[in-house]
C-alpha positions in Angstrom: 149.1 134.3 90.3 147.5 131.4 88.4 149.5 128.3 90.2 147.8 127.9 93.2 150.3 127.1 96.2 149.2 124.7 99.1 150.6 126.1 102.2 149.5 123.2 104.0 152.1 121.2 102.8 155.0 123.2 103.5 156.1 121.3 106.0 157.1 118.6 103.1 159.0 121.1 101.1 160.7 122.0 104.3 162.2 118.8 104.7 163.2 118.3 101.0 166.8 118.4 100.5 167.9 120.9 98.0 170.5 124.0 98.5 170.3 126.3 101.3 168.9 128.9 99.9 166.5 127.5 97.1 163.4 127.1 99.4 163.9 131.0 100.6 164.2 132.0 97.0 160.8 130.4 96.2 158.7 131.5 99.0 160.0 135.3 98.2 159.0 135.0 94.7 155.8 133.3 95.5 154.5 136.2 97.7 155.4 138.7 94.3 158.9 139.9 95.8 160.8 140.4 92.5 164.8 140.6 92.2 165.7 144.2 92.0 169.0 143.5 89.6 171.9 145.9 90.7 173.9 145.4 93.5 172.1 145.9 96.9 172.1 149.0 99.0 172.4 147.2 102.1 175.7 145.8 102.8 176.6 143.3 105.9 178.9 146.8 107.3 175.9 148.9 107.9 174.1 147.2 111.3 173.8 149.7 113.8 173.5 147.4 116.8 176.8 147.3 117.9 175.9 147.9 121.7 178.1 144.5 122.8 181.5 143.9 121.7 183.1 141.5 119.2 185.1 138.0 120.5 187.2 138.5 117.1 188.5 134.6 118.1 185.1 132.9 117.2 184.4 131.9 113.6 181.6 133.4 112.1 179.0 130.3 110.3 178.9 129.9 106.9 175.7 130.3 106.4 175.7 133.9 107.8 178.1 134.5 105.6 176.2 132.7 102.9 173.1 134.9 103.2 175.1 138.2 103.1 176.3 137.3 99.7 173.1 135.5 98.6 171.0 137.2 95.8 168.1 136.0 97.2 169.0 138.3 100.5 166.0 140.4 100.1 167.2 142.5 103.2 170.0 143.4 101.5 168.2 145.5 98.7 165.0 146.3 100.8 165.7 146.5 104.7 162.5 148.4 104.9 160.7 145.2 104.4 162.2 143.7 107.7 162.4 146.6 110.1 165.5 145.2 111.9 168.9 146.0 112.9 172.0 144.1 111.7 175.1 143.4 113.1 178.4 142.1 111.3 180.6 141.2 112.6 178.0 139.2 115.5 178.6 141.0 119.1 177.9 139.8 122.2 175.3 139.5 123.9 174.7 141.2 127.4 173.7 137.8 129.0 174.2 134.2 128.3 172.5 131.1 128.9 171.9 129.4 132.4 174.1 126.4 132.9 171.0 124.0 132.5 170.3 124.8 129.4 168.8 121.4 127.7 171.2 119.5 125.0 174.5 121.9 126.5 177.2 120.9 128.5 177.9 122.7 131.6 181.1 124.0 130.5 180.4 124.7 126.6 180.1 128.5 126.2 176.9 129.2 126.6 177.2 133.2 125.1 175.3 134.4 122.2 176.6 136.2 119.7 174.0 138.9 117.8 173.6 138.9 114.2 169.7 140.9 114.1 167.8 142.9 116.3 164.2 143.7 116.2 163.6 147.4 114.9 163.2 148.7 118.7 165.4 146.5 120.0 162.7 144.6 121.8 164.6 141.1 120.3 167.4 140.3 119.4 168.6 136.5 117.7 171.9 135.1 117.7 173.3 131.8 117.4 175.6 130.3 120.7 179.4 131.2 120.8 179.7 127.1 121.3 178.0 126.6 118.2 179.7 129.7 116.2 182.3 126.6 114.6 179.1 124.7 112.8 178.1 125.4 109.0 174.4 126.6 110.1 173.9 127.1 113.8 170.8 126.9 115.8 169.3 130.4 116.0 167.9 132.2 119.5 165.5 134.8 120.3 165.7 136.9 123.2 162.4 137.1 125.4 161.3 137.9 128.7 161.9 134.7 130.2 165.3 134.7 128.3 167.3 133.1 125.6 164.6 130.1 124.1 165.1 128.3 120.9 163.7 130.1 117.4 165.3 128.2 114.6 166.5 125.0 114.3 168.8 126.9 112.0 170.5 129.7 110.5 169.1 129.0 107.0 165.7 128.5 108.7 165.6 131.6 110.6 166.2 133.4 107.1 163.3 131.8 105.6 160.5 132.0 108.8 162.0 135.6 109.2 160.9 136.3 105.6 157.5 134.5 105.9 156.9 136.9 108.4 157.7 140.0 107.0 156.6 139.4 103.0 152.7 138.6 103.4 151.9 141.7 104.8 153.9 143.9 102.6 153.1 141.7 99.3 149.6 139.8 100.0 146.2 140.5 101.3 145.7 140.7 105.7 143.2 140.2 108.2 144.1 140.7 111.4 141.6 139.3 114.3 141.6 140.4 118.0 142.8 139.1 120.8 139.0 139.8 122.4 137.3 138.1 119.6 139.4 134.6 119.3 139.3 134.4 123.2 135.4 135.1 123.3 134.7 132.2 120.6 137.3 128.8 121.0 135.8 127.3 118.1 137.3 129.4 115.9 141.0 127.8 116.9 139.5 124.5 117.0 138.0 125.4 113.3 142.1 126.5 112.5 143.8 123.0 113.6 141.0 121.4 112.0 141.2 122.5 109.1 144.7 123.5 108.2 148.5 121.9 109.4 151.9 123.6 110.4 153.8 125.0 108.4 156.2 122.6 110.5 158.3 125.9 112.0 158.6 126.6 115.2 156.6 129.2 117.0 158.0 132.7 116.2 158.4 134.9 119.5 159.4 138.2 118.1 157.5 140.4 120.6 156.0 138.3 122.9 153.8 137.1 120.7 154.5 132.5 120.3 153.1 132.8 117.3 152.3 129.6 115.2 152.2 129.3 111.4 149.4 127.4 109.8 149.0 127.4 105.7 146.4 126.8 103.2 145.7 127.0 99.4 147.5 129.9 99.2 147.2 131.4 102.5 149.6 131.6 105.8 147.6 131.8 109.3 149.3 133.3 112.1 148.2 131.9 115.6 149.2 134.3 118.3 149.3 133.0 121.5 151.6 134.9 123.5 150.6 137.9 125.7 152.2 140.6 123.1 149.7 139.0 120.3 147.1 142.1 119.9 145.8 140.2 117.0 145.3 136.6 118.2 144.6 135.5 114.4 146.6 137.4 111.0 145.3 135.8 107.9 147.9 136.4 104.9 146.1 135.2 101.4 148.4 135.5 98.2 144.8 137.0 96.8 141.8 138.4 98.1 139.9 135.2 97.4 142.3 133.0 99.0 142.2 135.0 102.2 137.9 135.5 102.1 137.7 131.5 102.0 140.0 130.9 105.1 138.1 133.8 107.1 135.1 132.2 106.4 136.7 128.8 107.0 137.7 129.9 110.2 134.3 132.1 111.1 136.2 135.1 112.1 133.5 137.7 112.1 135.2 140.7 109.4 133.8 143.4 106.9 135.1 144.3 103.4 136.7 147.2 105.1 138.9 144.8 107.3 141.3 143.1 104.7 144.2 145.5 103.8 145.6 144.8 100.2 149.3 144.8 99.0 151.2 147.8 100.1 153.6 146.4 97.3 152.2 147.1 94.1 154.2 146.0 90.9 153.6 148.7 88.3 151.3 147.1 85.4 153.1 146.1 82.0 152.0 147.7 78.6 148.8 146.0 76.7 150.1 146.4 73.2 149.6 144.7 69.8 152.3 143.3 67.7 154.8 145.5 66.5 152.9 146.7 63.2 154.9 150.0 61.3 154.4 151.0 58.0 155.9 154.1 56.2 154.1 157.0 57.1 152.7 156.2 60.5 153.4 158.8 63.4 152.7 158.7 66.9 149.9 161.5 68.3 152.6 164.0 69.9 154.8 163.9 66.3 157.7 162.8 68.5 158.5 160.3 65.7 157.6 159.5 61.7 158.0 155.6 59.7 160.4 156.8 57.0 160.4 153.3 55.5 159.1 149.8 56.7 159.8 146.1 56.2 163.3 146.3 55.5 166.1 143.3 55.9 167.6 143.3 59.2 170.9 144.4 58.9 173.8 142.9 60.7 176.1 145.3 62.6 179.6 145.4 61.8 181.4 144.2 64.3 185.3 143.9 65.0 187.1 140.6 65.3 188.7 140.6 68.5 190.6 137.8 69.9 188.3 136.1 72.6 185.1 137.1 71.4 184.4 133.3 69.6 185.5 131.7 72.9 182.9 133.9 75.2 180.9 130.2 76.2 177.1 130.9 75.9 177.1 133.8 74.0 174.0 135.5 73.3 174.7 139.4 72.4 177.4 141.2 70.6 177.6 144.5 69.4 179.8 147.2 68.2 180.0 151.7 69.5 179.7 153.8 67.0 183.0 153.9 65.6 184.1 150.2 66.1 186.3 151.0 68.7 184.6 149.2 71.4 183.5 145.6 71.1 180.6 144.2 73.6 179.3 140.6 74.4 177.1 139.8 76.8 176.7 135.7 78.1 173.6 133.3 79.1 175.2 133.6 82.5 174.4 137.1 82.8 178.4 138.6 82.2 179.5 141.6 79.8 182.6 141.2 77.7 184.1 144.2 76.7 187.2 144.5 74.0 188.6 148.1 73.4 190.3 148.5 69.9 191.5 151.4 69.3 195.0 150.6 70.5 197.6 149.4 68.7 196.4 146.1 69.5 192.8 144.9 70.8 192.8 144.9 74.3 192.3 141.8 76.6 188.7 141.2 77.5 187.4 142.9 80.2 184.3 140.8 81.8 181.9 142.2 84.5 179.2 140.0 85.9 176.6 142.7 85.7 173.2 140.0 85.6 171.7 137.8 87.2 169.9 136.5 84.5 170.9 135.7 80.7 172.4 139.1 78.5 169.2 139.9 75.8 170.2 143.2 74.5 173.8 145.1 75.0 174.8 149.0 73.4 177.7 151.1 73.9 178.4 153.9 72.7 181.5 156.6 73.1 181.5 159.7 75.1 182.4 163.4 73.3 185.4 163.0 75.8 186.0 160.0 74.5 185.2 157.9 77.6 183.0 154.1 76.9 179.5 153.7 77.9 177.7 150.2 78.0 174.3 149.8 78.6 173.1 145.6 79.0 169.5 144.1 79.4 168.6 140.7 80.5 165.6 138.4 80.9 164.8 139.5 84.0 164.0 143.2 82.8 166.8 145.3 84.6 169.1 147.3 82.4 172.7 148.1 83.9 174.8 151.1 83.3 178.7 150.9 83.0 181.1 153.6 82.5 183.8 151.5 82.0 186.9 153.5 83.3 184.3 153.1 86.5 182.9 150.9 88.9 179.1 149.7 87.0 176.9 151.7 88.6 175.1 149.5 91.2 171.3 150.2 91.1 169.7 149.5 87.9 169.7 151.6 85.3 166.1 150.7 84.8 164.2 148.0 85.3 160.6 146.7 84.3 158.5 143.5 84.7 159.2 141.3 81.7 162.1 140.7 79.7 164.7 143.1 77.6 164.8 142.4 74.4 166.5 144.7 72.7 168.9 147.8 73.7 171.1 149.9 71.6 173.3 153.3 71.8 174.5 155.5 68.9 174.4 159.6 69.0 171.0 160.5 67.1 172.2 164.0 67.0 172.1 165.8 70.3 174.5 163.3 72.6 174.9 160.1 73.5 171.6 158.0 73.6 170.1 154.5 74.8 167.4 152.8 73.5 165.3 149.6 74.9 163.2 147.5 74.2 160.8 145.0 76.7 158.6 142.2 76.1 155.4 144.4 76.5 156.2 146.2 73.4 157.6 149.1 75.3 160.6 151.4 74.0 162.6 153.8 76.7 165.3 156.2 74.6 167.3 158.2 77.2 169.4 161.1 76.6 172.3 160.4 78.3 173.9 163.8 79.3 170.4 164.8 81.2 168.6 161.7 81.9 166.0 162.6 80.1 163.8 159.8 79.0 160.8 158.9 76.3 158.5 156.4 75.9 157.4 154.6 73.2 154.7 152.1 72.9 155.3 150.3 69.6 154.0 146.7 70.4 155.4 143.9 71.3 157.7 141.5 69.4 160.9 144.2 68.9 164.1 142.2 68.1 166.2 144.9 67.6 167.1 147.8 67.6 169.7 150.7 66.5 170.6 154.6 67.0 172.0 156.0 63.9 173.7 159.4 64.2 171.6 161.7 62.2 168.2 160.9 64.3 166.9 157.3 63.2 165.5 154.6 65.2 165.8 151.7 63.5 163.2 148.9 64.9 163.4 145.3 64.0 160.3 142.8 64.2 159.0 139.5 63.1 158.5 141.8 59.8 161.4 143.2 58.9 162.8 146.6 59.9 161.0 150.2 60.1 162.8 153.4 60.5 161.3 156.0 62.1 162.6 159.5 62.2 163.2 161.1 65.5 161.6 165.0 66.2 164.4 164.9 69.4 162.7 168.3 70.9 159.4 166.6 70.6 160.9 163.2 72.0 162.6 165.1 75.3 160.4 168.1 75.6 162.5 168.4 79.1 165.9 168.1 77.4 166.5 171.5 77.3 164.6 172.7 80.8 167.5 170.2 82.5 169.8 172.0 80.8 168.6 175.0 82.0 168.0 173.8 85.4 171.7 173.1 85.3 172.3 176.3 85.2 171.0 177.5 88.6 172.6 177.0 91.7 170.6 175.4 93.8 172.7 175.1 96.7 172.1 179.1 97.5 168.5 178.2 97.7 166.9 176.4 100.8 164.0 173.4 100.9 162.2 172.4 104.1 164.9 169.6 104.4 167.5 171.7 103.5 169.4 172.7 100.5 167.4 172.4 97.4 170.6 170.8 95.4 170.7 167.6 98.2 167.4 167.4 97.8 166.8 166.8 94.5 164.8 169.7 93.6 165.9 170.2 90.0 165.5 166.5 89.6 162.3 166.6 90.8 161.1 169.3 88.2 162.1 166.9 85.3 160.3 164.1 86.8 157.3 166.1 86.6 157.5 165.8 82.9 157.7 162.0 83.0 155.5 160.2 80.6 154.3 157.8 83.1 151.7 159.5 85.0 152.3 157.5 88.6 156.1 158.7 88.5 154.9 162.7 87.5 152.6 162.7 89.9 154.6 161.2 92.7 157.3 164.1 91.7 154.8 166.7 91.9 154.0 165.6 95.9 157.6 165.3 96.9 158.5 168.5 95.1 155.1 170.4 97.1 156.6 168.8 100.7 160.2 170.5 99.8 159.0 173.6 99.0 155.7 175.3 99.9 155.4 176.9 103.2 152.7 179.3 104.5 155.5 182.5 105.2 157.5 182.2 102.3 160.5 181.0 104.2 161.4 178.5 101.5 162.8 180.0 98.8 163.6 177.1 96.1 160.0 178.0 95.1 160.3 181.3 93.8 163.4 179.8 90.7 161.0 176.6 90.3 157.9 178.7 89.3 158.9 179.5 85.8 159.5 175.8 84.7 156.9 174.7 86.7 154.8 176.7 84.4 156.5 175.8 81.2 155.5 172.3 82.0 152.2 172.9 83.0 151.5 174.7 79.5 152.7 171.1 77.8 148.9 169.8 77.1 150.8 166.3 77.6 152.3 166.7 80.6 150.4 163.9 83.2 150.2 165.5 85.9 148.8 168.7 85.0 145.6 169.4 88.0 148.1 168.6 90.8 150.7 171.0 89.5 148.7 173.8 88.9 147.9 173.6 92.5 151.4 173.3 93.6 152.1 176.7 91.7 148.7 177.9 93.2 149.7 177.0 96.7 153.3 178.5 96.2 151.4 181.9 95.9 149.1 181.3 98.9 150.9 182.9 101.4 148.5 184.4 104.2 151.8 184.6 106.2 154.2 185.6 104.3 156.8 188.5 105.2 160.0 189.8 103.7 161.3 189.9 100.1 161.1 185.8 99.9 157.6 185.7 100.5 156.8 188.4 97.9 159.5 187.1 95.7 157.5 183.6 95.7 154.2 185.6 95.0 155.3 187.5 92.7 156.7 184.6 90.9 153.5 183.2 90.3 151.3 186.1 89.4 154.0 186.7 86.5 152.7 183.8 84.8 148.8 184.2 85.5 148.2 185.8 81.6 149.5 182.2 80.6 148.1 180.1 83.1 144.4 181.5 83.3 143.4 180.5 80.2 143.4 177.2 81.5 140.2 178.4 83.5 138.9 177.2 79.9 140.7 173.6 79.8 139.0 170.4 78.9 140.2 168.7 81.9 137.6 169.5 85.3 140.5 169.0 87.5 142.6 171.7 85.5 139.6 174.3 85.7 138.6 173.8 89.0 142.5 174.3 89.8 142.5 177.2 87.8 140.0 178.3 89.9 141.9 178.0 93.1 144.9 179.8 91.2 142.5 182.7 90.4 141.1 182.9 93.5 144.9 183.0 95.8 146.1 185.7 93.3 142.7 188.0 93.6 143.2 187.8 97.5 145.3 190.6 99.3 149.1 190.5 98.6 151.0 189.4 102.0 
């Protein structure tokens, strides 16, 4: 975050006039909430507060309707941010407004119809029913005192709503009590001193008439209302912002007392330039540099009719057999020409991106069926089986830009390579999602899958083809085959069945390359299936691939899963064959896994420790 963004004049920008949504879209992105690429989750169907009924006569304002469609609608891909209830279409509220309500005729209709309700219910905001005609209504909180003002519109309720949720999830906090503001008055007469309003008006979700103050990088939240437990929440877009308005203010606070970002982007790669020569190899012989420095070589692609018309064009590639012609457009589209007809087909065009196309591959199916995987600027790779839907999350997506992505069958199934901006190369296998990483530095233009096990990579230098050790590439290629195998239905998790709850999936994850994501597996995977009395018994199948990955010196997560397979034998309470199945299980494996009371790794001995210890003990 090197701009530095002054808060204090926010009530300029807020009078600026510019599209309806452009000012939300900057503040989001300003606090480090990134578009997730995809289609979102949450659609304007899936409120649940549907308590009032629906006056199907009154029109619904266009800006509601607007907002549901908008990218920028970060509730629509992470409602967990907002902690509300939605309602489409709008129902009606339970009460209305008195008669005398200031700026309404006595006989306008005075209901309200619901579009959002607090998490608990404790508010809900709607706009009027006499007001439901207008582009951008006035918006209305309900309180204890009744329907006031919150918005002066639609549009603006979006925007303070999200000023009130994204700080705390994606900045720095310091929340001051009640008890301490009201023991020391200076400090609010130190607040509208020193900084302005944010020119909103005061936001009363819980009883809390809270008004908005910004800085160099800083919101401050003024709660004055009886439901404000914390009469003063700083919000700093860093640490240092947030220190100087504490101290600005002279709210008394410890280090202890500011709570950083629950929403963490995962870092990017640090990598050097893209530098292969022949000969080279990475340090798990996943891959060898045949040759190096090669002219780039320009794929063959079809002529179809269309494809020299596609305005703004900036991909275009050919599947393996030049049956199946992709382009991909500035504006973010995929254009996709089949051609093994009698004559090419029509273009079929899919606005997959929000961002301009940098990389496209497809390649065909053994049943013969069309897969095209696209990249853009924005980082987010998209999946389309194209006698389907596109899939509608990401296929992947990282912080910086694609700039590369092929397809092509290296010699055990369909595969997809891609390339980022940090120098970073993912190459999936397609039939098991199994993926790689490869960190070959930055600068890759291109890229290309040939059929008998060559990655081809292009750079400022020419091109370098390395050779592809596939078993060594996707050590876990066969294990989800194997996994496959078993059905995990029959066998029960503590959330249920061990097939709907990912448990196979979970295994494979465990041999991630990225060491947050084999961790995070590893939890998930000890909450579904390790109990005390061996009642669960999706451990007792797991164990034996579990152990195969634990015996990879590579794997990243190795001192937390030896204790999962440790605690899966702990069983002090166990009874019945599916406790001493589960035991048994693991002390099978103990001639391969106590050696590791010998590993470099402390964490790996002391867990083979624990491992030794559990087993000694008395069987259950």
């Amino acid at each position: 975050m090197a701009e530095i963004i002054d808060y204090g004049r926010f009530a300029e920008r807020l009078q600026e006039k510019r599209s309806r949504w452009a000012l939300l879209d900057e503040v989001q992105r300003e606090w480090g909430y990134e578009d997730p690429g995809g289609e979102p989750p949450h659609s304007r169907w899936g409120g649940e507060n549907s308590e009032y009924g629906i006056d199907e006569d009154l029109p619904i304002p266009e800006a509601l309707g607007e907002w549901w469609d908008s990218p920028v609608n970060s509730f629509a891909f992470r409602p967990r941010l907002y902690w509300t209830h939605t309602q489409w279409p709008p129902s009606i509220a339970g009460d209305e407004l008195p008669d005398d309500t200031p700026h309404l005729g006595a006989d306008e209709d005075l209901r309200v119809c619901v579009f959002m309700s607090e998490y608990q219910y404790c508010n809900q905001w709607g706009y009027l029913a006499a007001e439901a005609g207008r582009p951008d209504p006035r918006v209305f909180v309900s309180t204890g005192d009744g329907w006031v003002v919150q918005s002066r519109s639609l549009s603006e309720f979006f925007l303070q709503l999200a000023m009130e949720r994204m700080p705390g999830n994606f900045g720095w906090s310091l929340r001051i009590h009640r008890t301490v503001v009201e023991d020391d008055a200076a400090i609010v007469e130190r607040l509208r001193a020193s900084y302005r309003e944010l020119g909103l008006l005061p936001w009363q979700e819980m009883g809390t008439d809270a008004l908005s103050y910004g800085g160099p990088d800083a919101l401050i939240r003024h709660g004055r209302g009886p439901g404000a437990d914390f009469a003063i929440v700083i919000h700093g877009r860093t640490r240092e912002a947030l220190v100087q308005v504490a101290d600005t203010l002279g709210v008394p606070y410890e280090d202890g007392d500011i709570k950083g970002p629950s929403e963490v982007p995962a870092p990017l790669e640090d990598l050097r330039p893209v530098a292969l020569a022949a000969g080279d190899t990475d340090d798990r012989g996943r891959w060898t540099v045949v040759s190096a420095g090669a002219a780039p070589e320009e794929p063959a692609v079809p002529r179809v009719t269309g494809l020299d018309e596609v305005t703004g064009r900036t991909v275009v590639t050919a599947d393996q057999d030049g049956t199946t012609v992709v382009a991909g457009d500035r504006d973010g589209a995929i254009h996709l020409w089949a051609t093994d007809g009698e004559a090419p087909s029509e273009a079929e065009s899919r606005a997959l991106h929000r961002a301009p196309v940098t990389g496209a591959g497809c390649v065909r199916m053994d049943s013969g069926r069309r897969v095209v995987v696209s990249g853009d600027s924005n980082g987010v790779l998209r999946f389309w089986l194209t006698d389907k839907a596109p899939r509608r999350s990401p296929f992947d997506r990282r912080r910086t830009a694609v700039t590369a992505v092929a397809a092509g069958k290296p010699g055990t199934g369909p595969a997809v390579a891609a390339a980022w901006a940090d120098g970073l190369v993912r190459v999936w296998d397609l039939y098991t999602d199994v993926v790689a990483d490869l960190r070959l530095g930055t600068g890759i233009q291109g890229l290309a899958l040939d059929a008998d096990g060559l990655l081809r990579v292009t750079g400022p230098d020419g091109t370098a083809v390395l050779r592809l050790d596939l078993d060594r590439l996707w050590p876990t290629r066969k294990m989800r085959e194997q996994l496959d195998e078993i059905d995990w239905s029959s066998f029960w998790t503590a959330r249920g069945p061990a097939d709907e709850n990912g448990v196979s999936d979970l295994i494979v994850r465990i041999g991630s390359d990225d060491e947050a994501t084999a961790k995070q597996a590893v939890h998930d995977l000890y909450r579904l299936i390790v109990s005390k009395d061996g009642s669960l018994t999706a451990a007792a199948p797991a164990v034996p691939f579990l152990v195969e990955l634990m015996t990879d010196p590579a794997n990243r997560a190795r001192g937390t899963l030896l204790l999962l397979i440790a605690d899966i034998a702990d069983l002090p309470d166990a009874r019945g064959d599916r406790g001493r199945a589960q035991r048994a299980a693991v002390q099978e494996a103990l001639p391969v896994l106590l050696p590791l009371l010998e590993d470099d790794d402390t964490s790996v001995r002391w867990a083979a420790g624990e491992l030794q210890r559990i087993c000694a003990g008395p069987t259950a």
